[in-house]
N, C-alpha and C positions, 0 to 999 in steps of 0.2 A: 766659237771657232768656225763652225758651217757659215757664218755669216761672212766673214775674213775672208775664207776660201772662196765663195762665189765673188768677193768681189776681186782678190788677186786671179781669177778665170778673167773674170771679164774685162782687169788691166790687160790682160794677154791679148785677148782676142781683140780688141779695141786697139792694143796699141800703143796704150797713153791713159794719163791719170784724168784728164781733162776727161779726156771722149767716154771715160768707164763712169765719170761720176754722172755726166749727161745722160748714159741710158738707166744708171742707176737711182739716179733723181736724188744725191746728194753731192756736197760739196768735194773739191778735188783734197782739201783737208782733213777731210773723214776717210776720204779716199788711201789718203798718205797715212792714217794713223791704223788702218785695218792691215796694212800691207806692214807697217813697222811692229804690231802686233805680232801676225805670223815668222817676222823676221827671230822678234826676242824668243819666240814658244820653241822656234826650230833652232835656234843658235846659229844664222848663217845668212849671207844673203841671196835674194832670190832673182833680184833683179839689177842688171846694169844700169845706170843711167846717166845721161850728160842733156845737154840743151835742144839735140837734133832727134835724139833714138833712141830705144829701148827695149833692150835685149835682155832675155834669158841665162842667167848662171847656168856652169854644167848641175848644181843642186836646184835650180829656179826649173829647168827642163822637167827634172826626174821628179818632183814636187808638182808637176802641173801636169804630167800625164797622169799623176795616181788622187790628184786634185778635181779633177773631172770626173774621173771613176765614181767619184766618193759621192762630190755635189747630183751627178744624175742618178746614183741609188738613192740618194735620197729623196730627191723628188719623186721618186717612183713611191717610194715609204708614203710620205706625204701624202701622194695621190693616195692609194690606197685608202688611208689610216680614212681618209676624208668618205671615197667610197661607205667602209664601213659605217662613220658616224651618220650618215645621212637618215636612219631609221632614226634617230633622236629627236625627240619632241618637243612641246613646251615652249614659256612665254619667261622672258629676262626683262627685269625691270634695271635701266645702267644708266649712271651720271658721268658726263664725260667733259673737260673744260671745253670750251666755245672753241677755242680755235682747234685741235685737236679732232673734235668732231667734224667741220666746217671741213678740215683741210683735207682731213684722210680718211674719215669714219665712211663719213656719208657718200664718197664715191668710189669706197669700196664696197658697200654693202650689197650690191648685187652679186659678186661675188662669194659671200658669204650665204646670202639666200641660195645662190645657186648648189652651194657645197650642203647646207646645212635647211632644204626646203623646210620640215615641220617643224622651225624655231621662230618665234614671233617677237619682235622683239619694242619696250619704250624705251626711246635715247632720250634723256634729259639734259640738256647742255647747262654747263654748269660746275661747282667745284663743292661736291655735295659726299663726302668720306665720313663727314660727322652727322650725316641725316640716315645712313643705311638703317638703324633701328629704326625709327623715329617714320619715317618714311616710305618704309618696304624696297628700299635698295636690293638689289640683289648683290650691284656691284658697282663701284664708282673707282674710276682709273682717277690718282691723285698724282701732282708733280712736285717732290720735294719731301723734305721729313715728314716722316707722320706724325701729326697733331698727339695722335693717343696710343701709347704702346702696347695697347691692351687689344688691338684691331688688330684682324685676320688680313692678310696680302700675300701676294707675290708679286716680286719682285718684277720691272718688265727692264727692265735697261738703264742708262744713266744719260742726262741733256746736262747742255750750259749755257749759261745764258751769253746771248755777243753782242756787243755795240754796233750797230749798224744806223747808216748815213746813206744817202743818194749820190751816187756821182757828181749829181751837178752839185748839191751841197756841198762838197768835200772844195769841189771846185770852186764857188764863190767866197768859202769862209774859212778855208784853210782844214787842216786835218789833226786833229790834237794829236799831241807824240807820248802826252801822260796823262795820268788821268783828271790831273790838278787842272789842266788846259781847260775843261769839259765847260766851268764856271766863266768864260769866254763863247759859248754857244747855247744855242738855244735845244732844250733839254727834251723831246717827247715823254711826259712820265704816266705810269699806271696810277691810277687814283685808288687809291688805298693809305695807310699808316706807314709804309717802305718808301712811297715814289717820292718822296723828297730828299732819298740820300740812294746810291748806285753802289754797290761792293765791286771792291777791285784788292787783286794781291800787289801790295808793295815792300820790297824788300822782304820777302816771306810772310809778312804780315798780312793777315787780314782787314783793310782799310776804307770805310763808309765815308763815300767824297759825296758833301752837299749837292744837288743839281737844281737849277734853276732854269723852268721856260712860262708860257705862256698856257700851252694848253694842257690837261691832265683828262685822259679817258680808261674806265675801266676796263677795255678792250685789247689786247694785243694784236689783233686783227687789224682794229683799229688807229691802232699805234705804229703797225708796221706800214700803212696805206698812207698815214700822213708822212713816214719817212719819205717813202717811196714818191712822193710830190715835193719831195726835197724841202719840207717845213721843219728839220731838224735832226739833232740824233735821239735811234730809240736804244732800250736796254732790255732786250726781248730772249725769251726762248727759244733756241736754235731749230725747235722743231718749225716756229712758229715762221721764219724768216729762209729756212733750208732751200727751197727753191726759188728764191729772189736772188740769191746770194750765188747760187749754181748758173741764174742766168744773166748776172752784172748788173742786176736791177739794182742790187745795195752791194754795199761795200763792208765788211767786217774790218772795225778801228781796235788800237788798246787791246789787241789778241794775247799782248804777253806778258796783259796785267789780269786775266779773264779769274776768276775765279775756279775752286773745286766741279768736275762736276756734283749733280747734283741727283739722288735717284729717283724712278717712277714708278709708281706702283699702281696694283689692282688692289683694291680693298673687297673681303668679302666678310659673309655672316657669318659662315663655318669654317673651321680650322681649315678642311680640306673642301675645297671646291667641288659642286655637282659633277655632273659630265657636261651636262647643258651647260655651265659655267666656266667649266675649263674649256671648251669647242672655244667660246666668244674671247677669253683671257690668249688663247694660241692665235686666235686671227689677229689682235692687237699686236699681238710679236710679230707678225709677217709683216705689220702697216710702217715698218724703219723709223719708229717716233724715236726710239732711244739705242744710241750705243749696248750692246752685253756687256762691255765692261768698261770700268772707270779708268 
């Protein structure tokens, strides 16, 4: 809910859903779905809208002075809480998918040292939930089911994955309007045992449409730099594509055939997390990889 609330402040203060996803570094869809959240929790709405402006309801007003209040005690908490932990010590051994690290780990991590100096930390890039015994994990953030139910996690948010294309692709080859279309274009797929088939909902059904291109890289990184050169469509993770997409680099197709989200988790050794391990599991929560709720 605190996540909702800052960002229906900062639709206010901005404006506009556009201009609140740009300083918030997500999409103006993420945007619309935080605000239609608060809408359902409150029962009411909070904001006007039409194509020129957007105004305050007399409940959108009285909800956004005590909305403010809330969001700056709690960064006060926050700060604090952080204050305090800084005496915590100690070395984290953590597995983190490549792109996830790459995109948001690694430049946030001064920030992290700066709150949390005596923690040391090895980041292994990678998709490593089933090596924590095996390996000396301390903790490995996973996207998707867990493999084994017998694994210790919390929960961090929920992603989905979105079809994304380059402008100018869309422009030379046309824009598929289903997902049947897809076998008319040329596919970016992940190289694994999945990237030969794409999941889409059709007619409430759950539906695995063939795909068919040229190139297959293990990377989503990867995947989304060749959209981005307009050499086709990918089928990536929204965290992985969130700020291409914020700034018109790519285009999100097939949005309202998308699938379930999907959840993200921390895997740990012990039922209940260190302290050391819970510090590093809360900064992950601040880094917006995943929706709090489905």
């Amino acid at each position: 809910m605190i996540d909702s609330m800052k960002v229906f402040c900062m639709v206010v203060n901005q404006n506009g859903f556009r201009a609140a996803a740009n300083e918030l570094d997500m999409s103006p869809a993420m945007v619309s779905r935080h605000i239609a959240k608060l809408e359902f929790e409150l029962k009411t709405s909070l904001l006007k809208r039409n194509t020129r402006s957007l105004t305050l309801t007399d409940a959108g007003e009285s909800f956004y002075q005590r909305c403010g209040q809330i969001v700056s005690l709690y960064e006060q908490c926050l700060h604090q809480s952080r204050h305090d932990n800084k005496s915590i010590s100690g070395h984290l051994k953590v597995g983190i998918p490549h792109s996830i690290s790459q995109l948001y780990v690694i430049p946030a991590l001064e920030s992290f040292y700066r709150d949390y100096p005596e923690i040391t930390l090895d980041i292994i890039a990678g998709n490593h939930c089933l090596e924590l015994f095996s390996h000396g994990y301390d903790l490995a953030l996973h996207c998707g089911p867990l493999p084994d139910s017998a694994l210790y996690y919390t929960l961090i948010g929920y992603w989905r994955k979105q079809t994304v294309a380059s402008p100018n692709y869309l422009q030379k080859h046309g824009t598929p309007s289903v997902p049947d279309e897809l076998n008319m274009h040329s596919c970016l797929c992940h190289f694994d045992n999945r990237s030969r088939s794409w999941r889409y909902v059709v007619e409430q059904q759950n539906v695995d449409v063939p795909v068919f291109g040229r190139t297959r890289i293990n990377s989503s990184l990867q995947l989304s730099q060749l959209a981005l050169a307009g050499q086709g469509i990918a089928y990536l993770p929204d965290f992985t594509v969130k700020r291409m997409l914020v700034r018109g680099e790519l285009t999100s197709i097939l949005e309202d055939y998308m699938p379930s989200p999907l959840p993200m988790y921390v895997v740990h050794i012990n039922p209940q997390p260190s302290k050391r391990e819970q510090l590093f599991i809360d900064f992950l929560k601040t880094l917006s990889l995943a929706e709090v709720n489905s």
